[in-house]
N, C-alpha and C positions, 0 to 999 in steps of 0.2 A: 324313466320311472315316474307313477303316478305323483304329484303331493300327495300328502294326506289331508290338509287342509282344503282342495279338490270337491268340490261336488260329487257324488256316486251316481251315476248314470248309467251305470252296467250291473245286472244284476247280478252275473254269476264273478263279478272280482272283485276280489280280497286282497286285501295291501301286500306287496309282497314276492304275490305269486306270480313266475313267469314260466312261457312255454316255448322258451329259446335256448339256445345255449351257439353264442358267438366265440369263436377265437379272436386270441389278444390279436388289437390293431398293430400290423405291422409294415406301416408306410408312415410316413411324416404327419403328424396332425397341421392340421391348416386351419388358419381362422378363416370360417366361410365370408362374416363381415369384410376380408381384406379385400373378397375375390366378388363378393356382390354387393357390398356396400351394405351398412347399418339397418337402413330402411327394410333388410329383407331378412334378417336376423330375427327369428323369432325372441319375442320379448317372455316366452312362459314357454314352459313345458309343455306338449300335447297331450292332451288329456285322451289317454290309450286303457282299453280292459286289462288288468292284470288276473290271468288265467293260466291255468296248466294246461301241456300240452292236450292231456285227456280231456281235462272238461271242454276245451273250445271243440276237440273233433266230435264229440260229443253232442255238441251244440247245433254244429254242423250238419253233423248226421241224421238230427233229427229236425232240424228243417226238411230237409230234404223231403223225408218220408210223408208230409206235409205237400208237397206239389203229385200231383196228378201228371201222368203222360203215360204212354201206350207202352211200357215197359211196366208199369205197374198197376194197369184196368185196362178196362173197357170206354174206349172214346170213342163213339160215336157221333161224333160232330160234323153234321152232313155239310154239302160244299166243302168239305176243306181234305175227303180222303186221311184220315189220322190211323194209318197202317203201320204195321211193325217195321223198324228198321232192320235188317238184318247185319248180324254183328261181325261176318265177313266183312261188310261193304267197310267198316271202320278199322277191320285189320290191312285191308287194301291200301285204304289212303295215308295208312300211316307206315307204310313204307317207307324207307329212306329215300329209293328214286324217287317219291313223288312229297314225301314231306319236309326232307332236308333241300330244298331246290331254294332259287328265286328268280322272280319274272323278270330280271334283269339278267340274268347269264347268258353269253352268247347261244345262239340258236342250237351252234352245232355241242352244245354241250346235255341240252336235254331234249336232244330227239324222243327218244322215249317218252315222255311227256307231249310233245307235240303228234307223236302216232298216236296215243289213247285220245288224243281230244280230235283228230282228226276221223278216228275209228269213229268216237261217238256222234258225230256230226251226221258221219254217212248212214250212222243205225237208226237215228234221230229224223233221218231224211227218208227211211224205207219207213219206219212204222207210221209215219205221219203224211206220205204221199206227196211231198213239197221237193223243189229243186236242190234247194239251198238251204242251209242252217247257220248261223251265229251264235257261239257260245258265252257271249259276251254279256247281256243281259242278267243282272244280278237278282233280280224275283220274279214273281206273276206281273203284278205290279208296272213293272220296270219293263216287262216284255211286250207288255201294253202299249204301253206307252211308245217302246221302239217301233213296235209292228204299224203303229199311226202316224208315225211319222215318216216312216218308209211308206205308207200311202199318201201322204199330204207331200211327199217330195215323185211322185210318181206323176202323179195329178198336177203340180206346178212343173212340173218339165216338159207337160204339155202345154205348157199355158194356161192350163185349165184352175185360175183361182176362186171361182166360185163353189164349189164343191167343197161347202165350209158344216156340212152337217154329218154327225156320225148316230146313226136308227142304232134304239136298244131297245130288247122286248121289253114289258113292264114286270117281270121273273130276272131279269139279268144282275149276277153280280155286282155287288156295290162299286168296287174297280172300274166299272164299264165304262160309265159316264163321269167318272172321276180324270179317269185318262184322257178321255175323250176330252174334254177340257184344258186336260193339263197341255194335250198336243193342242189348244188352242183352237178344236171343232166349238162348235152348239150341239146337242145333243136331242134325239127326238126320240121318245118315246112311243112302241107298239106294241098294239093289247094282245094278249092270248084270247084263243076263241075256247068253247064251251071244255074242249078236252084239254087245256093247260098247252096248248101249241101255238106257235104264233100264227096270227089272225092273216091268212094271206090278202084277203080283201084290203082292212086294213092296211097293209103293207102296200099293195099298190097306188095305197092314198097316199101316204105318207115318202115313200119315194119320188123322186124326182129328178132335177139338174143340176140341182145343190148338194143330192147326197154324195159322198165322199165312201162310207161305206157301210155297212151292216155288222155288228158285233154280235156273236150267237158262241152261246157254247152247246154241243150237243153231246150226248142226251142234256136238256134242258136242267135249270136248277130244281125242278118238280120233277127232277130223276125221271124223265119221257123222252123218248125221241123222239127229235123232229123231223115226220116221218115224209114230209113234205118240203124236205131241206134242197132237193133239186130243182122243184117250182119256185124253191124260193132265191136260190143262184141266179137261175135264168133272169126272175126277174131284177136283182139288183146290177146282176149284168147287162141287162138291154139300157138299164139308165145313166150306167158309166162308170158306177159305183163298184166299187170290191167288196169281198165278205172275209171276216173276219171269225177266227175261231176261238174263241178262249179256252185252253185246254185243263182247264178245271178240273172236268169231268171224262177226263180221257181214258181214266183206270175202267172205264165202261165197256171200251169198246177195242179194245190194244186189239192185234191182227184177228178183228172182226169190218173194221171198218174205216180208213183211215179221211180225214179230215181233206186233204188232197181231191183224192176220188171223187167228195161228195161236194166240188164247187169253189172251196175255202180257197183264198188268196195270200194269207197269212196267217201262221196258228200262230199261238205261245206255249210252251209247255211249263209244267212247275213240278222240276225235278224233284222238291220235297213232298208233293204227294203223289205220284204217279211212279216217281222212281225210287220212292226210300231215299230220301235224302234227309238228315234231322227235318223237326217240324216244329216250331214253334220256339222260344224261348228269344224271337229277336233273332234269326240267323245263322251263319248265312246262309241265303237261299240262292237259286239260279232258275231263270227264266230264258232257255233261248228260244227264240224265234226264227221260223222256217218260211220260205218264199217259193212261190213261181216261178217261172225263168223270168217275166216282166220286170219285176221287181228286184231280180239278184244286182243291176247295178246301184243300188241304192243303198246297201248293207253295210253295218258300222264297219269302220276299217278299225286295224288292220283285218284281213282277212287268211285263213288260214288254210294253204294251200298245199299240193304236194309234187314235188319233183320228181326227177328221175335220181337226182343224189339226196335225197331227203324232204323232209318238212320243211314250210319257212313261211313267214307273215307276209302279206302284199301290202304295199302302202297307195300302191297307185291306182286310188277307186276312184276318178275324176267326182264319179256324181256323189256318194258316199254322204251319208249323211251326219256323217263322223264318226268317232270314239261315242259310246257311251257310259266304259267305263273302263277304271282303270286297270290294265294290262291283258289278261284276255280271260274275262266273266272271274269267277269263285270256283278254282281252280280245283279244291278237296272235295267238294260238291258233286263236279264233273266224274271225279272217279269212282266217288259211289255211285250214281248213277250207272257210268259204264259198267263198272262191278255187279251192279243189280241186271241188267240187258244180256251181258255175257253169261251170269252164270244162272238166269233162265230161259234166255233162248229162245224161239219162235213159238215153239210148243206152249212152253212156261207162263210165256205173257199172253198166248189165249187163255189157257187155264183160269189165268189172273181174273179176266174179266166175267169168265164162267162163273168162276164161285162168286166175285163179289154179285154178280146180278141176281143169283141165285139166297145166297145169303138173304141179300135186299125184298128179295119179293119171300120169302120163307118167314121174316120179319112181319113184312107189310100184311100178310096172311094172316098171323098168329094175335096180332095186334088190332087188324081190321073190326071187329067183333065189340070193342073196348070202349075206343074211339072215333069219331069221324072221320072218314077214308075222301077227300075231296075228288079223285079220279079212282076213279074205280077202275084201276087197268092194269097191263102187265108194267112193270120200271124195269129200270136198269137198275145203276149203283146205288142207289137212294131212292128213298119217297117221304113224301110229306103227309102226317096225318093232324086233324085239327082237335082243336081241346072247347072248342064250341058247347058240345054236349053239356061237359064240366064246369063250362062258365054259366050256363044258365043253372049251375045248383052254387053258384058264387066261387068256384076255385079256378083261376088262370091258371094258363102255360104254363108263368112263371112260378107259380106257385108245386105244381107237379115237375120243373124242372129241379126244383132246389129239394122236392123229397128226394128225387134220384141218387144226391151225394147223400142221403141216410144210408145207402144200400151198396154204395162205392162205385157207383158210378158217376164219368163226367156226364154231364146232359147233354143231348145234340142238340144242333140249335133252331133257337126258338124265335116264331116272330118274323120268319124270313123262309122264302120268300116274299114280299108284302103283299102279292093279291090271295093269300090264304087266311084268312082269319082264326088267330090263336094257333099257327102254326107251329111243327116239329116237324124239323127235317133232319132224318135220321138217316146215318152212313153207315152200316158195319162192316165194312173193304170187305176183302178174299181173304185175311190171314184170319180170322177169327173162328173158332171151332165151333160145332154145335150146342156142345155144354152152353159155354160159354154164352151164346145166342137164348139156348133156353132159359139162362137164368136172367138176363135180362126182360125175357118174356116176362115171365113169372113176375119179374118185380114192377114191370110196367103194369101187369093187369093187379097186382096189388094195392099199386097207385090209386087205379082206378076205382077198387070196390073199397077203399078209402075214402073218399071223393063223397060216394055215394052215403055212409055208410058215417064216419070219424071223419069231417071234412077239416076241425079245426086241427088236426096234426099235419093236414097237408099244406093247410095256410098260415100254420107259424114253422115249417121248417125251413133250413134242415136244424136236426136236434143232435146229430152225433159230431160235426163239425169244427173244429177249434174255433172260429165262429160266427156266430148264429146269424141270424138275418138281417140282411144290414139294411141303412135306409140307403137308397139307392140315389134316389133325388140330390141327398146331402153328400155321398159318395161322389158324386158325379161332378156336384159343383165343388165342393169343398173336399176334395180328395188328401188324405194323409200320408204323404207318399213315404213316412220315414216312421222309426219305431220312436214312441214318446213316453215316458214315466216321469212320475213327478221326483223333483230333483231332492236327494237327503242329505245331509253332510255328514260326516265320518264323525 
């Protein structure tokens, strides 16, 4: 219990109140001092909220309503795919076979577990055109990263250590050359040419004997395909180099086009956008990555194989590039994913890509007229339109992104990618209705004859917000990571 002589640091507790009710202690008390020594004995009380059970769920409850996610708006936050999860996939995983387990019980006790993840390897393997899969990779991120390093141990099993550079278009995910790095490449930069594609010319400059590989994700992050993605295999193939898929953008093109077919060496996929797996709050995520036959000896162990009397790991992958993480990937992940595969089905997942491309250009349409349209062409999942216009009557991106939360919506994102000026890349998946879509119209071209019209409401929002406009600068350096009130005494 609190003192009362205590500083008050909480605003909703009152001396007194509590929102527990414990049974009498019925085990021996123990002086904790005898069992850790004095040193570890608190010298004071902790200073704890005294509240009822009501007011903290209360509290609770209305933080919550306070975050933003795709269960309660419209997120259109382009690259990252922020689609509904379907609330099957969460009654699936929280099955007892699959949630009361642990990755330490003998093998032959959760076969079942080991056929789901072995099923989703091999679905994993048809929609993405690759030999092999590993479910082991725990994000995009982290698939990145494996997938480069399964090509830097490819290339040194030939001998081949010079092949120390990894080609990213100047449109490529921030991940790209971050990985790239982290697996200990240098990283080279290629332009897009006039249509937001990459510059093949270009490309044949910047290839060579040194490249190691190509990282592309297609459709491109300017939501376009890369309609030249075969001229452009060939050529990092004639140089030695492998291509790389980042599967970011895969909700595009599900059994339209798979990654395999069109040259790729390596994809990753990112289970939480592509396959409704949660998205955001910190995890967890899964990232597995899929191979060629060249590359299948190279694959973190263990591997996960199947018998004539069942499932079971392989340990014996001489070349192997190891573990990458511990026991086999983010296991509750894996079965919404399968849950989402299974119960849309070949059909389902073309569908998927139907509507989101459909959606995306019905968008890019409605909005085209408003805004600066930098490719004026068909997209895929997404497209980028710029704020250019708006900045020459003095209102930025970010200023028309933060009216967007007046209206309840999250903002897609702005700024990115960098060869767009005052960019918005906007995603609205396949699960989003047309309502829905046209009220975001509506309030996008509201923005707009705002802009034109009331620019200073658009450059001090947002105004409905718990709160208002922050300084960013100071945010950024000096960030407040905890709640602070100035302190009262009782």
């Amino acid at each position: 219990m609190m003192k009362t002589d205590q500083p008050l640091i909480f605003e909703l507790s009152k001396h007194g109140r509590k929102g527990y009710s414990l049974p009498e202690l019925d085990v021996e008390e123990v002086d904790v001092s005898s069992i850790l020594g004095g040193d570890y004995k608190r010298k004071e009380e902790p200073l704890l909220p005294e509240v009822s059970e009501l007011d903290i769920v209360r509290h609770y409850t209305a933080l919550s309503k306070r975050n933003h996610g795709v269960d309660s708006g419209f997120y259109p936050l382009g690259s990252c795919t922020m689609k509904y999860n379907p609330k099957v996939n969460e009654d699936v995983a929280r099955y007892p076979g699959f949630s009361h387990i642990h990755p330490l019980q003998d093998e032959g006790s959760v076969q079942g577990a080991l056929a789901l993840l072995f099923d989703l390897q091999e679905s994993l393997k048809e929609i993405t055109g690759m030999d092999e899969v590993t479910l082991q990779p725990a994000a995009g991120a982290h698939g990145e990263w494996t997938g480069l390093m399964l090509i830097r141990a490819f290339h040194e099993e030939k001998g081949d250590f010079n092949r120390t550079k990894v080609i990213v278009p100047d449109s490529a995910h921030g991940t790209n050359p971050a990985s790239a790095t982290v697996a200990g490449f240098e990283t080279v930069t290629v332009k897009s040419d006039e249509n937001g594609l990459v510059d093949l010319n270009h490309l044949q400059q910047v290839v060579g004997e040194d490249t190691a590989a190509l990282m592309l994700t297609n459709p491109n992050t300017l939501g376009l395909f890369e309609e030249n993605i075969i001229e452009m295999a060939q050529i990092v193939h004639d140089a030695g180099g492998k291509l790389y898929y980042d599967g970011a953008n895969l909700n595009a093109v599900l059994s339209k086009a798979r990654p395999g077919d069109m040259g790729f060496d390596v994809v990753h996929l990112n289970l939480h956008k592509t396959f409704t797996g949660p998205h955001g709050g910190g995890g967890p995520g899964s990232g597995p990555v899929g191979v060629k036959k060249e590359l299948i000896p190279f694959l973190p162990k263990p591997v996960l194989i199947k018998k004539e009397n069942g499932y079971t790991f392989d340990y014996n992958i001489p070349k192997s590039i190891g573990r990458v993480k511990p026991y086999y990937g983010n296991f509750s992940i894996n079965v919404r994913a399968y849950t989402y595969i299974r119960t849309m089905g070949g059909d389902g997942l073309k569908a998927v890509s139907e509507y989101a491309v459909l959606n995306a250009n019905y968008l890019m349409r409605k909005l085209a007229p408003y805004f600066d349209l930098p490719f004026n062409r068909h997209c895929k999942h997404e497209f980028v339109l710029s704020g250019k216009r708006q900045k020459h009557l003095g209102v930025r991106t970010l200023d028309m992104a933060k009216r967007l939360l007046d209206f309840g919506y999250h903002p897609p994102t702005i700024y990115f990618p960098l060869n767009v000026e005052e960019g918005m890349m906007i995603e609205p998946t396949e699960t989003e209705s047309k309502e829905t879509l046209d009220n975001f119209i509506e309030a996008m071209i509201t923005i707009a004859k705002e802009v034109e019209d009331n620019p200073e409401i658009v450059q001090e929002a947002p105004h409905t917000t718990v709160i208002g406009r922050l300084d960013e600068t100071l945010a950024a350096r000096k960030p407040v990571l905890c709640y602070k009130k100035e302190e009262v005494k009782i």
